[in-house]
C-alpha positions as CSV (number, residue, x, y, z in Angstrom):
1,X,11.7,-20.4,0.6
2,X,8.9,-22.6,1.3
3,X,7.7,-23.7,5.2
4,X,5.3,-26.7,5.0
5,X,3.9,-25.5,1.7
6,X,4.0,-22.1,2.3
7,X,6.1,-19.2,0.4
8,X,8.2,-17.4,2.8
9,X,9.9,-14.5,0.7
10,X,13.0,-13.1,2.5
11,X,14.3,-10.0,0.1
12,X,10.7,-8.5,0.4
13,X,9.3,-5.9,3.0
14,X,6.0,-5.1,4.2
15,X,4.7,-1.5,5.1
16,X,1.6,-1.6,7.2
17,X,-0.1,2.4,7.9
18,X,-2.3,1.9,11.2
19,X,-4.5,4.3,13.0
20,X,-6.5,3.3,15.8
21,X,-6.7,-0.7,14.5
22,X,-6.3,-2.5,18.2
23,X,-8.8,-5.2,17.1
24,X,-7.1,-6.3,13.6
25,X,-3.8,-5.4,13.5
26,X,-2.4,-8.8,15.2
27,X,-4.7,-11.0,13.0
28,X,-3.1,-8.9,9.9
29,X,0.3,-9.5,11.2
30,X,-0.1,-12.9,12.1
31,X,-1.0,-13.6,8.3
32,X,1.7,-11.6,6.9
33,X,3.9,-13.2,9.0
34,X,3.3,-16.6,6.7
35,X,4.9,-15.2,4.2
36,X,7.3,-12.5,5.5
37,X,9.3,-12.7,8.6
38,X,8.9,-10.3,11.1
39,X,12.2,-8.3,10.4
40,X,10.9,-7.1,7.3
41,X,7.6,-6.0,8.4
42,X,7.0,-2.5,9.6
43,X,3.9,-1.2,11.4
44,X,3.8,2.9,11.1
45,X,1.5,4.0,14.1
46,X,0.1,7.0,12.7
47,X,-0.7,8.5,16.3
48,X,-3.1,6.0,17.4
49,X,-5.1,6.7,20.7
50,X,-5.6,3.1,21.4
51,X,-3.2,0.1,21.6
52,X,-2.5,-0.6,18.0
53,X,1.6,0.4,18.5
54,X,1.5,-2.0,21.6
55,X,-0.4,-5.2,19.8
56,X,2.2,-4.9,16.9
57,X,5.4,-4.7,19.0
58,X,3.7,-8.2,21.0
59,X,3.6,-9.5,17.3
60,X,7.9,-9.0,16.9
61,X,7.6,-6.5,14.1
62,X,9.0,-3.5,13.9
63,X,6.8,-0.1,14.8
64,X,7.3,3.4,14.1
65,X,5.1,5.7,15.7
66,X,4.0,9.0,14.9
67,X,3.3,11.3,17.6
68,X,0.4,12.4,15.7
69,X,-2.1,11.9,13.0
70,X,0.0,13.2,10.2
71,X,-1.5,11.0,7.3
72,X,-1.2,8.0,5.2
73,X,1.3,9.6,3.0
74,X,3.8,10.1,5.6
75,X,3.2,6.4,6.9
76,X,4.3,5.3,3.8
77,X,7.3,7.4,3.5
78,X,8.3,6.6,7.1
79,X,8.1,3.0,6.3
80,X,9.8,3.0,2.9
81,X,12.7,4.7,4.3
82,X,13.2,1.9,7.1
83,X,13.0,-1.0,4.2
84,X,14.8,0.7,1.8
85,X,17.8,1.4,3.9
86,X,17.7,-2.6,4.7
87,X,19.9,-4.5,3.1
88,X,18.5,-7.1,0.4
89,X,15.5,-6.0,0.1
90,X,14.0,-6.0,-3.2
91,X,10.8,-4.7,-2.5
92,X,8.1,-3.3,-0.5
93,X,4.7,-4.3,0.1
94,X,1.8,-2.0,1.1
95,X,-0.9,-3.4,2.9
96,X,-3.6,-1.2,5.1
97,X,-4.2,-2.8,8.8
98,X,-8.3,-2.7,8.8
99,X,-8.4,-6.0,7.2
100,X,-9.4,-5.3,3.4
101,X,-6.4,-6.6,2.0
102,X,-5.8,-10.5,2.2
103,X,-2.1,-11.2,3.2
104,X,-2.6,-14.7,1.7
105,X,-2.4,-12.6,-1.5
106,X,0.9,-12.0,-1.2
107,X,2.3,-14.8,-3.3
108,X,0.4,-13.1,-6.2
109,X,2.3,-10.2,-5.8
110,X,5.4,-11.2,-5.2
111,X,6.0,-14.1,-7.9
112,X,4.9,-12.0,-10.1
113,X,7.4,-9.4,-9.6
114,X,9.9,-11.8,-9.7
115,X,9.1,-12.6,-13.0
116,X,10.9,-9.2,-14.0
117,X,8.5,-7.4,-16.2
118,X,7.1,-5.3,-13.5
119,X,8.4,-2.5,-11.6
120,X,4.9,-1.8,-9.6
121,X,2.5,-3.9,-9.0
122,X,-1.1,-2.8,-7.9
123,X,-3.4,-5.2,-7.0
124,X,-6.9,-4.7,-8.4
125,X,-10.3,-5.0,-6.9
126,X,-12.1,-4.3,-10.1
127,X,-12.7,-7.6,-11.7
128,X,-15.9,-8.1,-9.3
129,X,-17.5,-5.1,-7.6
130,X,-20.2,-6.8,-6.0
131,X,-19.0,-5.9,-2.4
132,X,-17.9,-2.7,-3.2
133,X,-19.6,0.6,-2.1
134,X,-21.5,2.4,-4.4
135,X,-19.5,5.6,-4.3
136,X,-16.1,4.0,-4.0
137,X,-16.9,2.2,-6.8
138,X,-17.7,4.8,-8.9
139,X,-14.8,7.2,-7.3
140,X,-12.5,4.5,-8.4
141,X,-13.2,4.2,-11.9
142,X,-13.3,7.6,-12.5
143,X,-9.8,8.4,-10.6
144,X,-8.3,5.6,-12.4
145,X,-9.3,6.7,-15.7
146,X,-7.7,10.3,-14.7
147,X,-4.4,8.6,-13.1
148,X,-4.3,6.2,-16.7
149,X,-4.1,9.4,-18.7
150,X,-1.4,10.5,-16.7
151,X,0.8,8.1,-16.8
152,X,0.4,6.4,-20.4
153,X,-0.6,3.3,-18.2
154,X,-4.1,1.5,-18.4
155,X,-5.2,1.0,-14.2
156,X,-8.0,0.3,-13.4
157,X,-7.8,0.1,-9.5
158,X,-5.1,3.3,-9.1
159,X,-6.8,3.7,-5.6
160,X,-5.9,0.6,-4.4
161,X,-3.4,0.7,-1.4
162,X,-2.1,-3.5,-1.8
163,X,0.5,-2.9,-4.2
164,X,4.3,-4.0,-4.6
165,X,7.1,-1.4,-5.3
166,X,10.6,-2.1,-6.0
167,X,12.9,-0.5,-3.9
168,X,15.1,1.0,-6.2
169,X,11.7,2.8,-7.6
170,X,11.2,3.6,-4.1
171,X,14.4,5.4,-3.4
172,X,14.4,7.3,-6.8
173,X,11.7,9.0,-6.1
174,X,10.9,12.4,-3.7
175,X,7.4,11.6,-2.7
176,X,6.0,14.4,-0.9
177,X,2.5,14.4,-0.1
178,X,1.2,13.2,3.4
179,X,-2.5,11.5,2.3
180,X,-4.2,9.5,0.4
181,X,-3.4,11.5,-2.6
182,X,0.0,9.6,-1.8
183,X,-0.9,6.3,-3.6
184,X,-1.7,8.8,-6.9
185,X,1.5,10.1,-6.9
186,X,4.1,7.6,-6.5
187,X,1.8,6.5,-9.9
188,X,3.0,9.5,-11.4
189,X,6.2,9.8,-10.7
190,X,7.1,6.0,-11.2
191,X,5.4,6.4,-14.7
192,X,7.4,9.9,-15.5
193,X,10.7,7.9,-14.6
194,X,10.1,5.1,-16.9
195,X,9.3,2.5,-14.3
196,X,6.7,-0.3,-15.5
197,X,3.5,-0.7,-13.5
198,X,1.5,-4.0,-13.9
199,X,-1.7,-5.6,-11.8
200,X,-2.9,-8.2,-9.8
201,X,-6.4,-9.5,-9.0
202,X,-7.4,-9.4,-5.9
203,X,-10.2,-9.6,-3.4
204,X,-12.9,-7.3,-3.0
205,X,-13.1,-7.0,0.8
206,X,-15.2,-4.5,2.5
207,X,-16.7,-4.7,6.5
208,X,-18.7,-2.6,8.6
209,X,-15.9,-0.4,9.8
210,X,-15.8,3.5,8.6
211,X,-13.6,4.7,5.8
212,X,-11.0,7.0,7.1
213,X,-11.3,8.4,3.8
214,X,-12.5,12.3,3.7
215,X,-14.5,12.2,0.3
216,X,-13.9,16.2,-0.1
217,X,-11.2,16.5,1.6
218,X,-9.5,14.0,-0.2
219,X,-11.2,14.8,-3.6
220,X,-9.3,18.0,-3.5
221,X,-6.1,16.5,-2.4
222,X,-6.7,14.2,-5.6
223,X,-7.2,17.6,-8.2
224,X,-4.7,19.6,-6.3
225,X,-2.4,16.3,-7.1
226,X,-3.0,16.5,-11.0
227,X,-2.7,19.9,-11.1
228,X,0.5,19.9,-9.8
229,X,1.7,16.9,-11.8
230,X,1.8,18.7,-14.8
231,X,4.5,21.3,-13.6
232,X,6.7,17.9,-12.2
């Protein structure tokens, strides 16, 4: 459907994680909302101490909210199980609320699942660099190359949390992991069952604010991921 020039999609969902993102989690909404109406978008408050829950509910979306911090993963989960259960909807969206993924992109995404050769699609920072940090940069490639050896699959951006996931991917799948390692193994499993997993270019967008990323914590997560992917 298209309002004034603009692509509304009405069979696809959006997942947003949030922790503690008061000051851009209605301009985030506000420009998802160009493209996906409110119904289908879900904010998962992952135990924010600040007003994030309450900003998104004033936007008309839908919130789920975490008594406590219990982890990107489980965000995820808890918002693909809302969409998924909703009828006609074709897919999900992931899109982090700190503002480094451009909602605008969405079209991208979208059309380019509906062209049917793509079960998954990740979008990818990778093509330009330039604003990237040093050690995410180099974390990325290196993950990626790992992840692409796992599942048959080149990626270059396997980190990247803006990605579209059919549903029916979605709810064949028994994701368990509760982090960041999360984004690795829906990968994994969506490779091991056949699904197709394409890319996207997208914007490189990185502020002042501070990663939530643990790089050792989440490094391990990472190895402890791959080492259990080969008993899956």
């Amino acid at each position: 459907m298209s309002l004034y020039g603009v692509q509304m999609f009405l069979d696809i969902g959006v997942v947003v994680p949030a922790f503690n993102e008061e000051s851009k989690i209605t301009s985030v909404l506000d420009r998802i909302k160009k493209h996906i109406i409110p119904e289908n978008i879900v904010v998962v408050d992952d135990g924010s101490s600040d007003l994030t829950a309450e900003m998104a509910k004033d936007a008309g979306v839908h919130v789920i909210s975490h008594p406590v911090n219990s982890g990107k993963g489980k965000s995820l989960r808890s918002g693909f199980d809302r969409l998924t259960d909703k009828p006609g909807i074709k897919a999900v969206i992931t899109i982090d609320s700190d503002g480094q993924h451009d909602p605008e992109e969405i079209p991208g995404f979208v059309n380019k699942f509906y062209s049917g050769e793509y079960d998954l699609i990740l979008g990818d920072r990778m093509t330009d660099t330039s604003h990237m940090p040093f050690l995410r940069k180099i974390t990325n490639r290196v993950t990626s190359k790992v992840i692409s050896g796992l599942t048959g699959c080149k990626l270059k951006d396997s980190q990247s949390g803006y990605r579209l996931i059919k549903s029916d991917l979605l709810r064949s799948l028994d994701l368990k992991s509760d982090r960041f390692d999360a984004e690795s193994e829906i990968l994994i499993k969506a490779a091991r069952n056949n699904y197709s997993i394409g890319s996207v270019k997208i914007k490189t967008i990185y502020s002042e604010e501070t990663s939530k990323i643990d790089p050792c914590k989440d490094t391990l997560r990472f190895l402890k991921l791959v080492f259990k992917s080969f008993f899956w």
